[in-house]
C-alpha positions as CSV (number, residue, x, y, z in Angstrom):
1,X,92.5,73.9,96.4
2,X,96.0,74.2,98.3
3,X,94.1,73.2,101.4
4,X,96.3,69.9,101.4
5,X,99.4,71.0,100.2
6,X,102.4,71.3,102.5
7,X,106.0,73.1,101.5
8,X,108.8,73.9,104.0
9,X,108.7,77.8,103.5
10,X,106.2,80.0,105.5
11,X,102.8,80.6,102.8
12,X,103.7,84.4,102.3
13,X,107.1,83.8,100.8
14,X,105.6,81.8,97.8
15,X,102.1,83.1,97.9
16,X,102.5,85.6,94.7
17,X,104.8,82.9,92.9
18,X,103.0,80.1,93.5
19,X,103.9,77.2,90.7
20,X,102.9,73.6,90.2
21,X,106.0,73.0,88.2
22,X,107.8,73.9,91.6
23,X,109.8,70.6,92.7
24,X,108.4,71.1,96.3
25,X,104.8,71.2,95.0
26,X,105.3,68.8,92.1
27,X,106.1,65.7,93.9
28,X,102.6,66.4,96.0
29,X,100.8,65.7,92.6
30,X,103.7,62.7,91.2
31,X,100.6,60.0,90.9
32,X,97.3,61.7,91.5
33,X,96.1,64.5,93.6
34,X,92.5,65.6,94.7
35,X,92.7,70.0,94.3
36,X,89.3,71.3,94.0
37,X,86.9,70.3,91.4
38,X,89.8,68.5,89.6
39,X,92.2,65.6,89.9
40,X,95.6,66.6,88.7
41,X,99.0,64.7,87.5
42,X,102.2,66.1,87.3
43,X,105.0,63.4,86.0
44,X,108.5,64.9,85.0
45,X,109.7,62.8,81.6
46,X,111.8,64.0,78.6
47,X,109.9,65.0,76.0
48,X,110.5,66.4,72.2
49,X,109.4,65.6,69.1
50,X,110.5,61.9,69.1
51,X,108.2,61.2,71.5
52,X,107.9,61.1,75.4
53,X,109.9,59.0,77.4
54,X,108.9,57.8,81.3
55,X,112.8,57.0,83.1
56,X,110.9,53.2,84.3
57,X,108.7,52.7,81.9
58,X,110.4,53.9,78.4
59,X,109.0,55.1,75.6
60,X,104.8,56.5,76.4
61,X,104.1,58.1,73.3
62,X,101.7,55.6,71.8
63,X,97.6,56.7,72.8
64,X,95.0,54.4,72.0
65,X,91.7,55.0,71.8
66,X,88.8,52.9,70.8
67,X,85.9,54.5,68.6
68,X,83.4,53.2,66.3
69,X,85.9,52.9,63.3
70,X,87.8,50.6,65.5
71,X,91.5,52.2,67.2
72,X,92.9,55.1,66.4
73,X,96.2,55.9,67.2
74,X,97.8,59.1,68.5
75,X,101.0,60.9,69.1
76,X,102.0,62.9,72.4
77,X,103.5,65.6,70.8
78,X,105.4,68.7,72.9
79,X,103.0,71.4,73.7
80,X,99.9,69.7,71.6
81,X,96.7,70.2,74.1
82,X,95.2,66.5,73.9
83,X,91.6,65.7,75.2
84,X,90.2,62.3,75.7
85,X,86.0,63.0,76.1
86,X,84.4,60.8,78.6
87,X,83.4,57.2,77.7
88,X,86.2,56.9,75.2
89,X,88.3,53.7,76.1
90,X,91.7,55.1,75.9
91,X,95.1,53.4,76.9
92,X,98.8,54.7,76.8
93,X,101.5,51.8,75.3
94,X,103.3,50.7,78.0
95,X,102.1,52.8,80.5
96,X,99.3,50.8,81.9
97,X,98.0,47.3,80.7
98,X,93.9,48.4,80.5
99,X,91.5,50.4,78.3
100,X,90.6,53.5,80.9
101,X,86.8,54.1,80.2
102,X,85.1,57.3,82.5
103,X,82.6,59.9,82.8
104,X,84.9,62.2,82.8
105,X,86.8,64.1,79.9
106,X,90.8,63.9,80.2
107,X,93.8,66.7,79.6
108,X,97.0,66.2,78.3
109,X,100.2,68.4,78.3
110,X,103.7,67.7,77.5
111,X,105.8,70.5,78.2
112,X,109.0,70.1,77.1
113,X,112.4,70.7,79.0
114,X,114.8,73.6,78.0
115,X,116.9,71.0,76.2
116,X,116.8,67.9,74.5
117,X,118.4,66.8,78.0
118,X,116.7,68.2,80.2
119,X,113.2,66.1,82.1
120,X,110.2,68.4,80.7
121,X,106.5,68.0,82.6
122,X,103.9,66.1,81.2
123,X,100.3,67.5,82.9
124,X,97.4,65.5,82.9
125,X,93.8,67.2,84.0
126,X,90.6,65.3,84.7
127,X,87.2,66.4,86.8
128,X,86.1,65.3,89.9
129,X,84.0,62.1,89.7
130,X,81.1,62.8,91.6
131,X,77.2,61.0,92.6
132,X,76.9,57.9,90.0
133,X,79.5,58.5,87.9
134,X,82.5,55.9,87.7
135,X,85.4,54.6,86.0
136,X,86.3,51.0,84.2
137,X,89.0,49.0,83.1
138,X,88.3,46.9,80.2
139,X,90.3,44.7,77.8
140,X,89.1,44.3,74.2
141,X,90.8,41.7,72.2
142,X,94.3,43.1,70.8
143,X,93.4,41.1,66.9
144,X,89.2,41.5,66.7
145,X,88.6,44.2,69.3
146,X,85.9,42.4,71.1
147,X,85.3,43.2,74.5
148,X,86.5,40.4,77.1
149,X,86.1,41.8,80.5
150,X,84.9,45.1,82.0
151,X,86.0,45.7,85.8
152,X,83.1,48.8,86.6
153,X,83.9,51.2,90.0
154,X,82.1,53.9,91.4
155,X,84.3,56.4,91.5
156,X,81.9,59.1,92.5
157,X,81.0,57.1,95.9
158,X,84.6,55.8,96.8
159,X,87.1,58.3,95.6
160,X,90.2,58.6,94.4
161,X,91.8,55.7,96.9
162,X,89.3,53.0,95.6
163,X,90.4,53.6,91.9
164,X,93.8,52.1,92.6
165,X,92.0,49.8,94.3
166,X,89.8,48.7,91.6
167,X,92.4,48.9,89.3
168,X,94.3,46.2,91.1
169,X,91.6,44.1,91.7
170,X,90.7,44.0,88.0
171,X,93.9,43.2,86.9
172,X,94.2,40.1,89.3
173,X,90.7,39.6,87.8
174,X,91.6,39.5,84.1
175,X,94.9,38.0,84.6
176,X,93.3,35.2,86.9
177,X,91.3,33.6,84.2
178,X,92.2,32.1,80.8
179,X,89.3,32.5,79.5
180,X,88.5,35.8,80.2
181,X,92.0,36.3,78.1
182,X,90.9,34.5,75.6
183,X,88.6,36.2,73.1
184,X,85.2,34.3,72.2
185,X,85.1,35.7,69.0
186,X,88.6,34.8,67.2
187,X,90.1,32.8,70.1
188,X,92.9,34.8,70.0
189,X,94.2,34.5,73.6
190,X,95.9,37.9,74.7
191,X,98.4,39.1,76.9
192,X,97.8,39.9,80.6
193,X,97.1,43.4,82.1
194,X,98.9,45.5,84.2
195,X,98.6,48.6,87.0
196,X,99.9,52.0,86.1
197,X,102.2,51.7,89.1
198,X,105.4,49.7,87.4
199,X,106.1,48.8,91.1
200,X,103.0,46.5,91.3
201,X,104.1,44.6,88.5
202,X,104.7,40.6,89.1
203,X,107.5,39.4,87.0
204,X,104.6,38.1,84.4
205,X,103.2,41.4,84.1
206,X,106.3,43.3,83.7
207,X,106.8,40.9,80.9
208,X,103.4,42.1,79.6
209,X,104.0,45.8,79.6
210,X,106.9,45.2,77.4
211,X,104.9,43.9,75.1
212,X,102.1,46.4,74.8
């Protein structure tokens, strides 16, 4: 699984200490990495019983998820194991402007730093998408619920890479079109979407990630 990994020291002085939490090997896993079986995500945020806070982004303690008794709503609390099973729609507040929907379950860890100052590491742990399986971006109207636009990839067949992709191309999908936005049900018309990547945001969608 280190088959991709580069650090500046030779293997053998880091082999018996080897640590993800390591600032040389973090940053190799700062979005998403590939590592075996499993796609990791290692972001360094503050975290403590407040809540958990992204330095760009703000406060990312609010998880969504979508069941059959309509949203739930969750906290990330400091060293609480959280695990979204796959085909939930789940979305973090302000972290990025979709429901995620996969065929994959989902781990969460905020580990906290040795201080209320100090950035702690907030690990994220999925499988692998493999053969048919995929991933989707979907908005459901923010007042009813009702589904308004599914963006479906194979994730299985293109990777990794084309997620990002697909994730951009369904937010200039969703955003494009009113009426898409606007819920058939209620009429409610909702906000736009967003990417997780805050540096993809237009000026209108930074707006919207403030907003939810």
């Amino acid at each position: 699984m280190f088959a991709e990994i580069e650090v500046k020291e030779p293997i053998e002085k880091i082999f018996d200490d080897w640590d993800f939490l390591n600032d040389q090997v973090l940053k190799h896993f700062s979005t998403f990495k590939v590592a075996g079986h499993n796609i990791y995500g290692l972001r360094r945020r503050l975290i403590d019983s407040t809540g958990m806070n992204d330095p760009k982004k703000g406060n990312i303690s609010r998880f969504l998820e979508l069941g059959p008794k309509g949203i739930s709503e969750g906290h990330q609390n400091p060293l609480d194991l959280r695990v979204t099973t796959a085909g939930t729609p789940h979305r973090v507040m302000h972290n990025f402007g979709y429901w995620h929907i996969n065929d994959k379950d989902e781990l969460y860890l905020p580990i906290p730093g040795r201080s209320p100052e100090e950035l702690g590491y907030y690990v994220i742990l999925m499988g692998l998408p493999k053969g048919k399986e995929t991933d989707s971006f979907a908005w459901y109207c923010e007042d009813c619920s009702t589904l308004l636009y599914d963006h479906v990839i194979d994730t299985g067949t293109i990777g990794l890479a084309g997620f990002w992709k697909g994730e951009r191309e369904a937010v200039n999908t969703y955003n494009g079109s009113l009426k898409l936005r606007t819920c058939p049900e209620c009429g409610h018309v909702n906000p736009l979407g967003y990417c997780w990547n805050k540096a993809k945001d237009t000026p209108a969608e930074a707006e919207a990630r403030l907003h939810w």
